[in-house]
N, C-alpha and C positions, 0 to 999 in steps of 0.2 A: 444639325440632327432634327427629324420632327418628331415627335410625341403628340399623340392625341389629338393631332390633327393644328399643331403647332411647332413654330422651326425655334428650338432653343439651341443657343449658342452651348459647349462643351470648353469647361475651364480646366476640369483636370480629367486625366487617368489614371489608374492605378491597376498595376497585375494583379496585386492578392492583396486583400483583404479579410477582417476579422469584422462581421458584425456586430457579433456580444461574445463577455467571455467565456460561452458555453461553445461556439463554435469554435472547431477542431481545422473546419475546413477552410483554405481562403478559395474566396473570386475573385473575379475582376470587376470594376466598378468605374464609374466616372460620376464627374460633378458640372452642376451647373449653376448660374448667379440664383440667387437666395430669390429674385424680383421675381423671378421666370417660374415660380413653383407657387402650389397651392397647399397650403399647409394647414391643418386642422391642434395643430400642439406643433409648440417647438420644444428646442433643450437648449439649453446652453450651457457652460462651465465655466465655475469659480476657482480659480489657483489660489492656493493659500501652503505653502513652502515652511512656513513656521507659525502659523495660528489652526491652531485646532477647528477643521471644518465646518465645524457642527455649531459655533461660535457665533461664524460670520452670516446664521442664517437671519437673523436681526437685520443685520448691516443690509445684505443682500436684498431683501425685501423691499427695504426702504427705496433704495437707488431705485428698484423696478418700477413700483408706484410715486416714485417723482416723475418717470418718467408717463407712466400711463396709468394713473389711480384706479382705472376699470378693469384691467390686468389683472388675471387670476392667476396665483400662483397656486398648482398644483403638485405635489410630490416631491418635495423636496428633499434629498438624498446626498449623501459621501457615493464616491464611485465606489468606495469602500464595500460601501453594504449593498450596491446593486451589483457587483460582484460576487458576494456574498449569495446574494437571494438565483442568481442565475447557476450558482455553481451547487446550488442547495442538492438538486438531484446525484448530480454524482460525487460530493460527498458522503453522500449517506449510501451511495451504491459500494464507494469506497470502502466509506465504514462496516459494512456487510461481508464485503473482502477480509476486511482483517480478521475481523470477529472469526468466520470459518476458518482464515489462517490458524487463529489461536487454538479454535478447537480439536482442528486437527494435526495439530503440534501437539496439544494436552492427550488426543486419544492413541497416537504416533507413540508417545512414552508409555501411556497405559501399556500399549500391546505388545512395546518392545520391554518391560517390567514381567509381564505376563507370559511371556513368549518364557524369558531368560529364567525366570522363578520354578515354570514348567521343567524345563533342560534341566536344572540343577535339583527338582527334586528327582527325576527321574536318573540324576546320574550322582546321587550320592552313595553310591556302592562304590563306584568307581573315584572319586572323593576322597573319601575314606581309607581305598588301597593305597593313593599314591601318598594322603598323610602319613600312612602306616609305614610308610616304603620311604618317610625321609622328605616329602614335597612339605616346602614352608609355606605358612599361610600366603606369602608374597606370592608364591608359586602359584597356588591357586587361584588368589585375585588378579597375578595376569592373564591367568587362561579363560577365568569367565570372562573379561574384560574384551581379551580380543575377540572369545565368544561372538559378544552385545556388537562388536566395532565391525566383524565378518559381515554381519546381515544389516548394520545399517549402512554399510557401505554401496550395497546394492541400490538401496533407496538415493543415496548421495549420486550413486550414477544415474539415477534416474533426474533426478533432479537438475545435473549439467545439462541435460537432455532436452526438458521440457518449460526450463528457464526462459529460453527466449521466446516459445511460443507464449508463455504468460507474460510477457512483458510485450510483444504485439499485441495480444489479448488486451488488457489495460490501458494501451493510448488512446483505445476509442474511451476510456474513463477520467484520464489525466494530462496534462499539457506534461511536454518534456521528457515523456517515460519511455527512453529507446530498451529497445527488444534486446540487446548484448550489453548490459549493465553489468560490468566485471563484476560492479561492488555484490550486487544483488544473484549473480551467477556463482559467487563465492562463499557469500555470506550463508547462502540459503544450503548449502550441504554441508557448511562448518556447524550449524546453528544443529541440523540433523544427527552429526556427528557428536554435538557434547550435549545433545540430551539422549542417546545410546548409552555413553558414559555414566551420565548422573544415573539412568534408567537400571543400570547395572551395577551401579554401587550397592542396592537392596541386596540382589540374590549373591552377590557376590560377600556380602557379610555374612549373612544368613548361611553360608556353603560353610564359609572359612573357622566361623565360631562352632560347628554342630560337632560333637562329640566322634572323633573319629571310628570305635569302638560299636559305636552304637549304629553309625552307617554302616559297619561290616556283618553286624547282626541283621541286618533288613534284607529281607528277600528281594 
């Protein structure tokens, strides 16, 4: 092969490769003898299997400057933490993901709280007759119950829905994150569904305790 107006010999190929661990995508790459190239810094790496990395940078040093005392070592690192420092960005793009997960989970319950508290003051007339008429409070806390579980079921279908395109979404963010993630296509309308429930246990106390009597008096 010639380079730069030089025939260097080709020692290896490789189809795909990772150049750091922020890349997502492989190439293809080849190599050639160490002699044939013009280097401005090198790298090299120290295996250490059961001594704390961070340890041997004493040890490490020393060997280099036996060998070349004029030898500047610069940057010296665990893969650890130059993993770390590469991944820095889309961790915290991550962490931004969750965060508005959370919030709107927490605003998800607000409005399905709000939604359910509305319904039940608006239908405490009707409350009221079927207390009147014999309906146990069990009775009633199932019917708001499947009330809250009616309409966040729709969200739950939505959710099956648009699962996998959030999980394509996110591999440009994360190594590993396949787009049909049973666990993640499961979890995430069950997680919807028993905060509808807890979301509902308010109005649904709130309905069962109120004086039956007193909702029959209400216009």
């Amino acid at each position: 092969m010639r380079v730069a107006g030089q025939n260097r010999r080709i020692i290896g190929v490789v189809e795909g490769i990772q150049d750091s661990p922020a890349d997502l995508d492989t190439k293809p790459a080849f190599w050639f003898p160490f002699e044939q190239g013009e280097y401005d810094s090198l790298f090299f790496v120290v295996r250490s299997p059961s001594v704390n990395p961070e340890s041997l940078i004493p040890t490490v040093t020393v060997a280099v400057h036996a060998v070349d005392p004029e030898l500047a070592l610069d940057e010296i690192r665990t893969l650890q933490s130059r993993a770390d420092s590469a991944l820095a960005g889309r961790r915290f793009a991550l962490w931004l993901f969750q965060s508005f997960a959370v919030l709107s989970l927490a605003l998800a319950a607000a409005g399905i709280y709000g939604l359910l508290a509305y319904s039940v003051q608006q239908r405490h007339k009707e409350l009221g007759i079927r207390a009147a008429l014999g309906a146990s409070r069990v009775d009633l806390w199932k019917m708001i119950l499947c009330d809250g579980l009616k309409m966040a079921s729709a969200g739950a279908f939505c959710c099956l829905l648009l699962a996998p395109l959030g999980g394509s979404f996110l591999r440009t963010f994360r190594y590993n994150v396949k787009a049909f993630d049973l666990l993640t296509i499961a979890g995430a309308p069950a997680v919807l569904l028993t905060v509808a429930i807890l979301a509902s246990l308010g109005p649904a106390r709130s309905a069962t305790r109120s004086d039956p009597a007193f909702a029959l008096r209400q216009d």
